[in-house]
N, C-alpha and C positions, 0 to 999 in steps of 0.2 A: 504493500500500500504506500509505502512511504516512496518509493523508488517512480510506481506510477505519478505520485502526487507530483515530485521535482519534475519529473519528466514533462509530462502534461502542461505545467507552468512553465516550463522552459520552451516546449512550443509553441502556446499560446501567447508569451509575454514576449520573448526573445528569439523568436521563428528566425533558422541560418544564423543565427550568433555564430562567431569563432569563436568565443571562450567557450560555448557550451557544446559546440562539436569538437574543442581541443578537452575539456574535461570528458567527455565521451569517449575520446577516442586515446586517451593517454590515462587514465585515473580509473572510469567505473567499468571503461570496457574489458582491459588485461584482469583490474581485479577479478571481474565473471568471468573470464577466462579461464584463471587458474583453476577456478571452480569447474568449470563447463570439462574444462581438458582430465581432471582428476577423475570424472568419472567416465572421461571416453577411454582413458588408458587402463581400465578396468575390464574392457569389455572382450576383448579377446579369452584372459584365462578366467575370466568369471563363466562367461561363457562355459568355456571345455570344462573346468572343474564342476559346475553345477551341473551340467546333461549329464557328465560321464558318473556323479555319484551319483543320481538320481536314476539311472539306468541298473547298475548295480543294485538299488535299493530294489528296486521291480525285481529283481533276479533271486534277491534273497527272499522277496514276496513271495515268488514263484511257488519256491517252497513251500511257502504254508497251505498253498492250495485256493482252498474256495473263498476261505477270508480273504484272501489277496485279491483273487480275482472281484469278488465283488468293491472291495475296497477302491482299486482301481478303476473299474467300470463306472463305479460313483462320480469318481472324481473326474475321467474325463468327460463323460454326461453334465455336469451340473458347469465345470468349464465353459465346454462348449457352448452350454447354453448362452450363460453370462455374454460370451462373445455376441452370439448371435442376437440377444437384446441390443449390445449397445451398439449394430451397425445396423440395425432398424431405428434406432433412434435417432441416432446420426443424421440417415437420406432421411427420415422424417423432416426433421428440424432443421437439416443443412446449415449448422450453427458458422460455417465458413465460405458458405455460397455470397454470393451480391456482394465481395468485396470490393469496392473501387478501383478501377482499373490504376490509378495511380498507387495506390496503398500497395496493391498487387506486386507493380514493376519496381518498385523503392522496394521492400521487399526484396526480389528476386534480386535487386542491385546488389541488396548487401552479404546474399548467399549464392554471388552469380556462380562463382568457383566451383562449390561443392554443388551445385544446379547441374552446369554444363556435365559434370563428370557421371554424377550419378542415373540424370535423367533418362530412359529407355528410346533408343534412335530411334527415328519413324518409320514406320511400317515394323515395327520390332514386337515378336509377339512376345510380350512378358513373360507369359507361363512358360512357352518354349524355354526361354533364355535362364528361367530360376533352374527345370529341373536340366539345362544341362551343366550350367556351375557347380550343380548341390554333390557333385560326387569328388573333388578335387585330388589330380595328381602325386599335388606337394602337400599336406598340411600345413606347413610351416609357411610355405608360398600364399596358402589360400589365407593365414594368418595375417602377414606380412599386407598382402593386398586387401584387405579388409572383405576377405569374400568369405562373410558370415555363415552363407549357408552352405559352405565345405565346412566350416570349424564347429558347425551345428552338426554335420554327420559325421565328423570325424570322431567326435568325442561323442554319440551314439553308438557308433560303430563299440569303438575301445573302451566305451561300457558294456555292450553288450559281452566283449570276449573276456574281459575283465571278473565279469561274473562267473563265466564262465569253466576259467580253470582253477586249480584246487584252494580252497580260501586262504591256505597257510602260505601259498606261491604269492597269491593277490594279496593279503594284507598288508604288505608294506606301502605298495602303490597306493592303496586305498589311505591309508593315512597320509602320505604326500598330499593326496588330493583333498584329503581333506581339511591338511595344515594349509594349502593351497587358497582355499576357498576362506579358509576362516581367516585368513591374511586379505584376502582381497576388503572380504567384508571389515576390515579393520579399515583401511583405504576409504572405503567407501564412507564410514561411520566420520572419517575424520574430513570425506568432503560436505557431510552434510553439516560437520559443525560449523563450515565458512559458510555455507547456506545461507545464513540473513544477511554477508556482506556482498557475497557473491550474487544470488539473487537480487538486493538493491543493484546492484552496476548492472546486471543484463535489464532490467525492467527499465532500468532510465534511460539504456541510451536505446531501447525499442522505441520507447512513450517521446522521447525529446526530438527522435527524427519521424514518427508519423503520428501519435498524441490520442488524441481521444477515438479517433475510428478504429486501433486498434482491440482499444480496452473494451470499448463496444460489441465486438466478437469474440472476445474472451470469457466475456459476459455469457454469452448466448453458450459460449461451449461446457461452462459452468452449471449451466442448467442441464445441458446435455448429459452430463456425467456424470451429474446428482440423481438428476431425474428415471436415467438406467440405472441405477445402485439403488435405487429408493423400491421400482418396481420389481428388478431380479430378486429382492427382499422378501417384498409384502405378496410377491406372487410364487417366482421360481423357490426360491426356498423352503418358504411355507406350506406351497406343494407337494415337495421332496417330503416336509417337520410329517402333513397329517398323513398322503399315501404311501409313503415305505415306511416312514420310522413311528404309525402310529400312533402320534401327538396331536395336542390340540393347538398348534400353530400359535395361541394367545399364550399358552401355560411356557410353550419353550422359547416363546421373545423374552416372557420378563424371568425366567429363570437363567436365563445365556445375559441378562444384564451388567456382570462383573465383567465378563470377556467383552462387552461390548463398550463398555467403558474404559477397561483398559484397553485394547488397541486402539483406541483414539487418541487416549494420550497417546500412545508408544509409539504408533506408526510402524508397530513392528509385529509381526505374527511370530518372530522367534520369541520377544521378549512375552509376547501374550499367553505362552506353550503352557507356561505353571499355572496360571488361571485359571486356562482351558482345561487340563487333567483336573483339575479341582471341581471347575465347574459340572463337567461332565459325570464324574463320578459319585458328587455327593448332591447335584442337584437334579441332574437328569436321570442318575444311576444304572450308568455304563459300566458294566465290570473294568476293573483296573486292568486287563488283558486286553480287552478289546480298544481302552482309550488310549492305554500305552502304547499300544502298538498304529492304529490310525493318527490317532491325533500328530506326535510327529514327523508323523511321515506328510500329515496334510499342511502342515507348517510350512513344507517345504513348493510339495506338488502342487494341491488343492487352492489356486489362485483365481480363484470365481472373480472376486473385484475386479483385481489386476488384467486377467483379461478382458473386460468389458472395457476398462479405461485406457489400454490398448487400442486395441478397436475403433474407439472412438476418438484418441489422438490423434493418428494416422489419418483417418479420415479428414476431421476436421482442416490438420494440417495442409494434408492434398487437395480440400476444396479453396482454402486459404490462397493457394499455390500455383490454382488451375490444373491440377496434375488429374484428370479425368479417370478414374478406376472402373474401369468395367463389371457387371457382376461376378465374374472369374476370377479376377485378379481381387477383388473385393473377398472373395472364395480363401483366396492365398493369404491376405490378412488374416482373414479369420485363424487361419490354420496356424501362421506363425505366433498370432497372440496366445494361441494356446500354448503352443511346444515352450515359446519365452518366459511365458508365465509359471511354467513350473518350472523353470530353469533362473526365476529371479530370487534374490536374495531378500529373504524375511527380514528385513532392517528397513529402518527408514531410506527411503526413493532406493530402492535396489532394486525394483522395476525401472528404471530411466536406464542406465547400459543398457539393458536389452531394449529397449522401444526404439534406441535408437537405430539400432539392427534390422527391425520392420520398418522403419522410416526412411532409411537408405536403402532399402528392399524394392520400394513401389515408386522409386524416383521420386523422393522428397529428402531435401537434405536435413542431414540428422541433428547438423547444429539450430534446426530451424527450434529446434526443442525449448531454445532458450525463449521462445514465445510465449511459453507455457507454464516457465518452473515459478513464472510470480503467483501463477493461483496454484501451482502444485502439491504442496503445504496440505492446504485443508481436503484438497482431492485424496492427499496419499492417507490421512487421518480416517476418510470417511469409506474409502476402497478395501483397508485393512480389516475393519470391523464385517464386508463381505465375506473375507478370506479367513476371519477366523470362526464366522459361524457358519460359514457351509464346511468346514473342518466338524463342527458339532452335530450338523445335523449329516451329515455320511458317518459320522461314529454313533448317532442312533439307529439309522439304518439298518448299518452291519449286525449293529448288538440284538435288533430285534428280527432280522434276518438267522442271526445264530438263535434265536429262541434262549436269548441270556438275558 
């Protein structure tokens, strides 16, 4: 807010100042930088560590058999859903259609760079072009060149073998990756603490070079992403609460109240895990077997919110953009919010690496994110509270599935 308000005043009172394009461009913009850069250089081995142990996880599932399977099946069901709410809501609402053609090419001005490179040449069929990249030669090459979705099947791939051979051969790897990941998320944790200085510098110098028309569809995208997180709530969820897991939908909102409160503060689904085994077990009364074992695995996987606010990023951004997404390619969204979503890190904004991966995906540049991190705050507060009660409500499911 504060970043908007300078901003806004700065274009309203002082439109083309030099001091205030020199403070932009030497003061708040590097500092957002620092920021913006701290979590793009995350995104490679967040990436590979998070698919490749969440791959493994599925493999130790495997074993268990039926509880796994349905465990799983839950969670990408109720995923997918989420996604597919919030790109109905999206073309509903087109919270980034009718943008002014000036606002537009100013814009584009200041991401022409990563525009030109990312954008799909014409007559280039998208889908074609994703699935012949997705298999990459080199890893290390597909790394190097940011070509996400070789390092998205790479680190598929080498979970899925990983699981595969004898556990005492894999458990060393397996803790690499997993000191791996919990290094990244320390990375991560220490870019969100620059976050309120960092976020002031991107919001002022967006607002100081195009001012209120932008805040005006940020606005509109805000409702977007309330507005799906509010429904996949009160409808998909509640669905799930009374026809699988046999609840009265009223009794398991205000009983999941602790978890819903604390991931608002927290913005974290890791840090909400103790709640939720608490919640679940003495308020809903899931056997400790069944919560111990769903719940943190849904921590991790089980990212209902985060998809849908996926989804609807993308979108929004590429209407912003002009970048025209076909239902197909719209299809290809959908598909990578999911895979990303279980593959982002339970901490505060540890969905942003990854979004930026689908947003460099459908030819919209990925720094354009910085459009969005000034309402992202209460977005990432209200999306976590998705992700950690459909974590509650697939750990009733199962428990009443198991007849426990």
């Amino acid at each position: 807010m504060a970043g908007a308000a300078c901003g806004v005043a700065a274009e309203r009172f002082a439109p083309g100042s030099p001091t205030v394009a020199w403070i932009a461009d030497n003061v708040a913009g590097p500092v957002g930088q620092v920021f913006l850069r701290l979590l793009l250089l995350t995104v490679v081995p967040l990436v590979f560590a998070s698919v490749a142990l969440g791959v493994v996880g599925i493999g130790d599932v495997g074993k268990l058999g039926r509880v796994g399977a349905r465990t799983l099946g839950a969670f990408l069901l109720s995923t997918a859903l989420s996604g597919v709410v919030g790109l109905v809501i999206v073309n509903a609402l087109e919270p980034g259609g009718d943008v002014p053609i000036e606002l537009r090419e100013r814009l584009l001005e200041q991401y022409r760079s990563n525009v030109e490179t990312l954008r799909p040449a014409e007559g280039r069929d998208l889908a074609g072009d994703l699935f012949g990249r997705i298999i990459p030669s080199n890893p290390i090459e597909a790394a190097v060149t940011t070509n996400f979705l070789g390092v998205l099947f790479f680190a598929l791939v080498f979970g899925a073998a990983l699981a595969k051979i004898p556990e005492e051969k894999g458990r060393p790897m397996v803790r690499v990756l997993e000191a791996l990941a919990a290094a990244i998320g320390k990375i991560i944790d220490l870019a969100m603490r620059l976050a309120p200085i960092g976020v002031f510098g991107l919001v002022f110098v967006a607002t100081s070079r195009f001012g209120w028309a932008l805040l005006e569809r940020l606005g509109l995208y805000v409702v977007a992403v309330l507005g799906g997180l509010l429904f996949h709530a009160v409808v998909g969820l509640s669905t799930i609460v009374r026809v699988f897991a046999g609840l009265d939908p009223r009794v398991f909102w205000r009983r999941v109240r602790p978890s819903i409160l604390t991931a608002f503060s927290t913005s974290s689904s890791n840090a909400t895990l103790p709640t939720n085994l608490a919640v679940a077990e003495r308020a809903l009364g899931i056997p400790p077997r069944i919560a111990g074992f769903v719940l943190p695995l849904g921590a991790t996987m089980n990212m209902n919110g985060t998809s849908l606010y996926e989804g609807v990023t993308v979108l929004f951004l590429a209407q912003v953009f002009g970048v025209d997404l076909t239902i197909g390619q719209q299809a290809i969204v959908l598909a990578l919010a999911v895979v990303t979503a279980v593959g982002a890190a339970g901490v505060p904004g540890g969905s942003l690496p990854l979004l930026m991966v689908v947003l460099g995906t459908v030819g919209v540049p990925p720094e354009s994110i910085a459009d969005i991190l000034g309402v992202d705050r209460i977005l990432d507060m209200s999306r976590t509270i998705l992700n950690v009660t459909g974590d509650l409500a697939v750990a009733a499911y199962v428990a009443r599935a198991e007849g426990v």
